[in-house]
C-alpha positions, 0 to 999 in steps of 0.5 A, spaced: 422 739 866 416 743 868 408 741 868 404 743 863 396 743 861 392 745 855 385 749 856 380 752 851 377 758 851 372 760 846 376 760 839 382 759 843 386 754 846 391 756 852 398 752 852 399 753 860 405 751 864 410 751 870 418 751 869 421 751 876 425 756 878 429 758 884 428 755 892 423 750 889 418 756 887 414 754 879 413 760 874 408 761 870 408 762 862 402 761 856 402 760 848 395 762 846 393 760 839 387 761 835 383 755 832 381 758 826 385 762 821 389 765 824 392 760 828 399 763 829 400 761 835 402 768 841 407 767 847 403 771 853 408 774 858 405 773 866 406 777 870 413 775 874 410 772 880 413 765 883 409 761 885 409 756 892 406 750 887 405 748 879 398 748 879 398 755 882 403 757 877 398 754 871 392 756 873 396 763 873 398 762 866 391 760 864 387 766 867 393 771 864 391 767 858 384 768 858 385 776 859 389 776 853 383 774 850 379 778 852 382 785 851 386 783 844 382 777 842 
């Protein structure tokens, strides 16, 4: 079971987390959801990076979120 953490950013909350994969390597991967109507939650794709740790791999996800937000939000 991966990590996984929660951040807000402005109207947004950004479900953030790190599966492991291959060679003890962690990739990356985000839902974002709005927090007023609509609030249908959006899985983000990141790019396919793996990454040596899971908090590297999560704040990946994270900044991948917050430019999803930005350009389509």
């Amino acid at each position: 079971m991966g990590a996984s953490r929660v951040f807000r950013h402005e109207n947004y909350e950004l479900h953030c987390s790190a599966n492991a994969v291959d060679g003890g390597r962690f990739a990356p991967a985000v839902v974002v959801t709005k927090q007023i109507w609509p609030t249908r939650p959006r899985n983000i794709a990141v790019r396919s990076n793996n990454y040596a740790t899971e908090e590297t791999a999560i704040e990946a996800a994270r900044n991948e979120g917050i430019e999803w937000i930005m350009s389509y939000g």
